[in-house]
Backbone as ProteinMPNN parsed JSONL, in Angstrom:
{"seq_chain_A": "XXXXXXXXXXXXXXXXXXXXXXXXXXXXXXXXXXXXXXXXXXXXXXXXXXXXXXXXXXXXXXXXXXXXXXXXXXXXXXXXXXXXXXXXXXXXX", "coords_chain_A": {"N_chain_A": [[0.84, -1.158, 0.0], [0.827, 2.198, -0.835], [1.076, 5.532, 0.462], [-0.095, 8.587, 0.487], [1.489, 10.386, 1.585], [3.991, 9.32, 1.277], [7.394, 9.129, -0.079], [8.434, 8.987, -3.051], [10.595, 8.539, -4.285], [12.35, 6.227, -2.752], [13.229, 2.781, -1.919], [11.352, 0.211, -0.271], [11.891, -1.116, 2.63], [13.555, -3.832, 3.972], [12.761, -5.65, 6.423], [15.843, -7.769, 7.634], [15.798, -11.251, 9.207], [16.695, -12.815, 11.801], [18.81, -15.163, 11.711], [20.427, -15.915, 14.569], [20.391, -16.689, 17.433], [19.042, -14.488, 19.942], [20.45, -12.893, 22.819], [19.371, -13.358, 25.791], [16.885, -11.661, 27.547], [17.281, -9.471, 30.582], [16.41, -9.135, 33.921], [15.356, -7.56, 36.269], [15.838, -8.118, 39.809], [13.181, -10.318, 41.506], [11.651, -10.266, 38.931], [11.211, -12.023, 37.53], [9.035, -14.892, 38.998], [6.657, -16.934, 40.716], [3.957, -18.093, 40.509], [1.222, -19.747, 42.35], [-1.816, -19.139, 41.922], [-1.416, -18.678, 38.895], [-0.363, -20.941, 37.739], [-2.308, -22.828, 38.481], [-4.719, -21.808, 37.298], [-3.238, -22.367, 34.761], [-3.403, -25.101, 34.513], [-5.981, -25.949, 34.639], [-6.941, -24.365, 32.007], [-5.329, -26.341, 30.52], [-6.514, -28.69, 30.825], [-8.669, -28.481, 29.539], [-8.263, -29.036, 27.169], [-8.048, -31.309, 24.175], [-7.001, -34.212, 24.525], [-5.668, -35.778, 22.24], [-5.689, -34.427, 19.053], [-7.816, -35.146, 16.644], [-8.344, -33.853, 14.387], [-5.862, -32.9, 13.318], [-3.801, -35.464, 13.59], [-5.383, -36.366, 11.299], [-4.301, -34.655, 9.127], [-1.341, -35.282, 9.332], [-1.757, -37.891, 8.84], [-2.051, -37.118, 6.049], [-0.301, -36.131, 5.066], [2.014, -37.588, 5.535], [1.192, -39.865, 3.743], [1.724, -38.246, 1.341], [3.824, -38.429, -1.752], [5.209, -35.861, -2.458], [5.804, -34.417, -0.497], [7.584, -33.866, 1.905], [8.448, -30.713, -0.29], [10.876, -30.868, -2.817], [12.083, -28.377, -2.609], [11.738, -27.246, -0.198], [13.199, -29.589, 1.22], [15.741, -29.011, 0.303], [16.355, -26.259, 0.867], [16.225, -27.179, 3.655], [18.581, -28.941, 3.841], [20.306, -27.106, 3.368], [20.666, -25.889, 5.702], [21.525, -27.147, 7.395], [24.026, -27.691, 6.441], [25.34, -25.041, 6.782], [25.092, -24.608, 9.566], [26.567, -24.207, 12.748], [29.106, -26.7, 13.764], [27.994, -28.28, 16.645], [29.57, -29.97, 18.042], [31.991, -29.675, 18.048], [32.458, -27.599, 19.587], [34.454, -25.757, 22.381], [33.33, -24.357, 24.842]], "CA_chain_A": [[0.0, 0.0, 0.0], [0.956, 3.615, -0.785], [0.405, 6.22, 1.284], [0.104, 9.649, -0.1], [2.838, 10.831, 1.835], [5.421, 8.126, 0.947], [8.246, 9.657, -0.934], [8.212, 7.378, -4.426], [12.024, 7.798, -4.162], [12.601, 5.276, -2.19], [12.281, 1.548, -1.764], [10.821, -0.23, 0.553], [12.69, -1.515, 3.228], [12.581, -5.393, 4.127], [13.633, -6.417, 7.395], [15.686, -9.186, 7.933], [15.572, -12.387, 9.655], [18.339, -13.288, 12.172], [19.499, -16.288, 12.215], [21.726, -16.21, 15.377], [19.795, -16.57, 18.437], [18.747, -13.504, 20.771], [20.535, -12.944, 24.065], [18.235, -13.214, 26.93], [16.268, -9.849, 28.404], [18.384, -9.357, 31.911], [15.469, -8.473, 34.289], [15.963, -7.32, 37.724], [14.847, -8.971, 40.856], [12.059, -10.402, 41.166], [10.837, -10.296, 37.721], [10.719, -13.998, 37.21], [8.191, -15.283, 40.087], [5.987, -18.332, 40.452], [1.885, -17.709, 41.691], [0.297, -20.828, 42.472], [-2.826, -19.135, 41.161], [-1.283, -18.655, 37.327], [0.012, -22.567, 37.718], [-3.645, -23.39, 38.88], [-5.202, -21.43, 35.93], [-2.81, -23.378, 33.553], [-3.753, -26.165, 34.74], [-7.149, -25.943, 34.257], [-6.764, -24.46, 30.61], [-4.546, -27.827, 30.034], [-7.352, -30.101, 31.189], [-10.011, -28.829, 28.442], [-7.857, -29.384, 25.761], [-8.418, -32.681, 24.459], [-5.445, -35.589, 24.428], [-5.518, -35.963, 20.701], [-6.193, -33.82, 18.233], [-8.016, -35.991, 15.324], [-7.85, -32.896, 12.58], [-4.057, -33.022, 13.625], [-3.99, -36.205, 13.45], [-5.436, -36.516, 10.11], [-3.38, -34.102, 8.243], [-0.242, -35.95, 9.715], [-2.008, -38.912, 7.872], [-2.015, -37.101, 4.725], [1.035, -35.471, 4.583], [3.082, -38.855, 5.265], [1.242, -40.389, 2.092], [2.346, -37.687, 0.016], [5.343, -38.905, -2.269], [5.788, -34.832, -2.785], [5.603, -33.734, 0.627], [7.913, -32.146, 1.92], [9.017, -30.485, -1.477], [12.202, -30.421, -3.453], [12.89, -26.749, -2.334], [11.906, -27.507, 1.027], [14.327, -30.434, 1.549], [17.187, -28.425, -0.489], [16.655, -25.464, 2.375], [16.883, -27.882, 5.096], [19.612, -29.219, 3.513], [21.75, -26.004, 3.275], [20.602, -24.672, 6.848], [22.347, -28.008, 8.192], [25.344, -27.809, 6.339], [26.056, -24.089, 7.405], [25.027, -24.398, 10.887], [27.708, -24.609, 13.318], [28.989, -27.905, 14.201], [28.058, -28.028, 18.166], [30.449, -30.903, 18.998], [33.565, -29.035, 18.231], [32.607, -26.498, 21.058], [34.993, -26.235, 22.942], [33.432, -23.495, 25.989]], "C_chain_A": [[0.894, 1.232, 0.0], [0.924, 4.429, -0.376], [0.584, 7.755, 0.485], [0.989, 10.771, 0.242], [4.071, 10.656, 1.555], [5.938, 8.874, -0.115], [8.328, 8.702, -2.066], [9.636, 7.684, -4.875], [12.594, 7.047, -3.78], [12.149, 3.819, -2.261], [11.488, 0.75, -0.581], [11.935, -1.096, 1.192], [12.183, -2.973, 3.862], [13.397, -5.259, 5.307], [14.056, -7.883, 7.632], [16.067, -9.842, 8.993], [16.576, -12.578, 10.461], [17.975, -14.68, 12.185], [20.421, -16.916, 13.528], [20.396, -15.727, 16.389], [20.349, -15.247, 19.683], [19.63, -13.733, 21.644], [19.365, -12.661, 24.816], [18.053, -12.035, 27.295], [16.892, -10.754, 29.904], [17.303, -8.373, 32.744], [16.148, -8.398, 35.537], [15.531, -8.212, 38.464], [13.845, -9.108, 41.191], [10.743, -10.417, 39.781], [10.324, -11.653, 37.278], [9.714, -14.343, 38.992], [6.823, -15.918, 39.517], [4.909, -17.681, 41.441], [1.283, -19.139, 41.082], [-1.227, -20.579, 41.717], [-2.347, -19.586, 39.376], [-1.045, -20.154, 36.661], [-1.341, -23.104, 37.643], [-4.751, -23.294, 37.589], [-4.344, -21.944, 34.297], [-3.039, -24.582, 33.424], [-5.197, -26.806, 34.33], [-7.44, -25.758, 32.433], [-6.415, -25.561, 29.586], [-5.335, -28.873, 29.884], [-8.704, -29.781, 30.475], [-9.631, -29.079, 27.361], [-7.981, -30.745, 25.559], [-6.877, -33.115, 24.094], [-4.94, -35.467, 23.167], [-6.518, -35.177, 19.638], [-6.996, -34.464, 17.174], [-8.099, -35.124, 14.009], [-6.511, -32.962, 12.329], [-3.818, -34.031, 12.821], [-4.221, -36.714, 11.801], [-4.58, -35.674, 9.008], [-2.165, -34.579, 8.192], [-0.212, -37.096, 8.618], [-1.538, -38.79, 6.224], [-0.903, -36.438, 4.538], [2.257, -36.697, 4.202], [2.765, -39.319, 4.291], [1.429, -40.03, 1.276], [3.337, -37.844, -0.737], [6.216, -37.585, -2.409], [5.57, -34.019, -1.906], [6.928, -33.849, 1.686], [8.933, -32.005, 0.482], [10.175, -30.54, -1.39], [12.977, -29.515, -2.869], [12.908, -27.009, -0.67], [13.265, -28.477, 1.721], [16.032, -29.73, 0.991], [17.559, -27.103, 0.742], [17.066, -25.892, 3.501], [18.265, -28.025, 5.405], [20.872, -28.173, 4.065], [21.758, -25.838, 4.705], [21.772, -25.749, 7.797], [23.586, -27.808, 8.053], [25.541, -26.45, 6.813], [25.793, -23.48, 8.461], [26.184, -24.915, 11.662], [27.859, -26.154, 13.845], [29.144, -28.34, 15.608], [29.281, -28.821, 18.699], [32.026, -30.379, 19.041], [33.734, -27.478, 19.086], [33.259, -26.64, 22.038], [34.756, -25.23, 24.39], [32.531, -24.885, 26.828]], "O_chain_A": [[1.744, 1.278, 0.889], [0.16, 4.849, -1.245], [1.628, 7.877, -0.157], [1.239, 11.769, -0.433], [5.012, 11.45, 1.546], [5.204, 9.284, -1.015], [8.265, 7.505, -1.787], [9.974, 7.091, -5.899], [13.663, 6.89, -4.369], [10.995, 3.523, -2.574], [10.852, 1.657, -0.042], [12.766, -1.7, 0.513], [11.035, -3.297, 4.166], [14.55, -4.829, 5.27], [13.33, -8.866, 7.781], [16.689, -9.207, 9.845], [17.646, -12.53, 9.855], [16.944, -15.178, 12.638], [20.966, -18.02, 13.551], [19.645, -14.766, 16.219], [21.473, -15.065, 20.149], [19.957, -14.918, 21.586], [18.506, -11.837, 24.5], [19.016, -11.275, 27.397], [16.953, -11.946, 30.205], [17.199, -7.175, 32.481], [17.195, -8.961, 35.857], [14.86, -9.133, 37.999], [13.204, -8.064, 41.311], [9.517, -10.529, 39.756], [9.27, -12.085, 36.812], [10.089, -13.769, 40.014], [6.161, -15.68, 38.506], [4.931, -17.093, 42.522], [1.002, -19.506, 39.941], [-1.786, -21.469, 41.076], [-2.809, -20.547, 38.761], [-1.365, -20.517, 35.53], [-1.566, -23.875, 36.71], [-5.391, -24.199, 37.054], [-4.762, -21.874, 33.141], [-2.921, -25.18, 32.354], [-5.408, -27.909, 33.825], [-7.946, -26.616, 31.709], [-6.831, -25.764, 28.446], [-5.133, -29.813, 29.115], [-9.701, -30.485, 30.635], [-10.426, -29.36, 26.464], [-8.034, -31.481, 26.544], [-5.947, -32.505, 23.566], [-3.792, -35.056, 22.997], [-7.732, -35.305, 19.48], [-6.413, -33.919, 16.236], [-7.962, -35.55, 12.862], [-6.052, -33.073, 11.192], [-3.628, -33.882, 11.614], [-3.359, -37.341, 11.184], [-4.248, -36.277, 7.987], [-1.615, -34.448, 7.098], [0.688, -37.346, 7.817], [-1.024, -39.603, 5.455], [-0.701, -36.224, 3.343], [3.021, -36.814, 3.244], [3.695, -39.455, 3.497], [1.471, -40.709, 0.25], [4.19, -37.095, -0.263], [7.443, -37.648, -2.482], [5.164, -32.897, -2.207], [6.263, -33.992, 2.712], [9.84, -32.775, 0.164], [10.775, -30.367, -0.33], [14.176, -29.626, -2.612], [13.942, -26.97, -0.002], [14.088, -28.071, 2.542], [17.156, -30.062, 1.366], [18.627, -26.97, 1.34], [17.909, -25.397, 4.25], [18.959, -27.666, 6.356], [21.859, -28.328, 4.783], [22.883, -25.615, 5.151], [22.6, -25.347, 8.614], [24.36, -27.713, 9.007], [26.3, -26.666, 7.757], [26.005, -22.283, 8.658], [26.754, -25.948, 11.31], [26.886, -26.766, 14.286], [30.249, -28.765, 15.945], [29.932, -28.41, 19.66], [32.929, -30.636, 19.837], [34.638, -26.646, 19.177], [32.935, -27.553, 22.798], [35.73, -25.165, 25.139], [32.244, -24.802, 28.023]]}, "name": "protein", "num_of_chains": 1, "seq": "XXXXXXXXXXXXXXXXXXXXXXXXXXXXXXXXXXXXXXXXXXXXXXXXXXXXXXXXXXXXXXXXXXXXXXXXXXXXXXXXXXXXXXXXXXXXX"}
């Protein structure tokens, strides 16, 4: 969309994607803390969901019988992200 302000010199700016995982937010004291109520109210939320999804479930079905699931391009992305992800075992901290 356009806006009738937008300078039409410019392009549009994409932001991108990191790849390299965030450092953690560094909260003060007390910011992290456990309430038996919010545990209690998760708990409850947890116990109307049902066990097994069966729409889940069925799409799972149909995806595994696909001979062209997961695509070409898909498996060729995977591919690359493996090979130029670091190789953890030669960490040496």
């Amino acid at each position: 969309m356009i806006h009738s302000t937008s300078s039409s010199d410019r392009t549009a700016r994409t932001d991108a994607v990191s790849l390299v995982p965030q450092k953690p937010v560094v909260r003060g004291p007390g910011a992290d803390s456990f309430s038996a109520a919010n545990s209690t109210a998760l708990r409850a939320a947890l116990q109307t969901q049902p066990e097994v999804r069966p729409e889940v479930v069925a799409r799972g079905k149909e995806l595994a019988a696909d001979p062209s699931y997961p695509s070409n391009d898909i498996l060729r992305k995977v591919g690359e992200a493996l090979l130029n992800s670091p190789d953890l075992t030669e960490d040496e901290s």
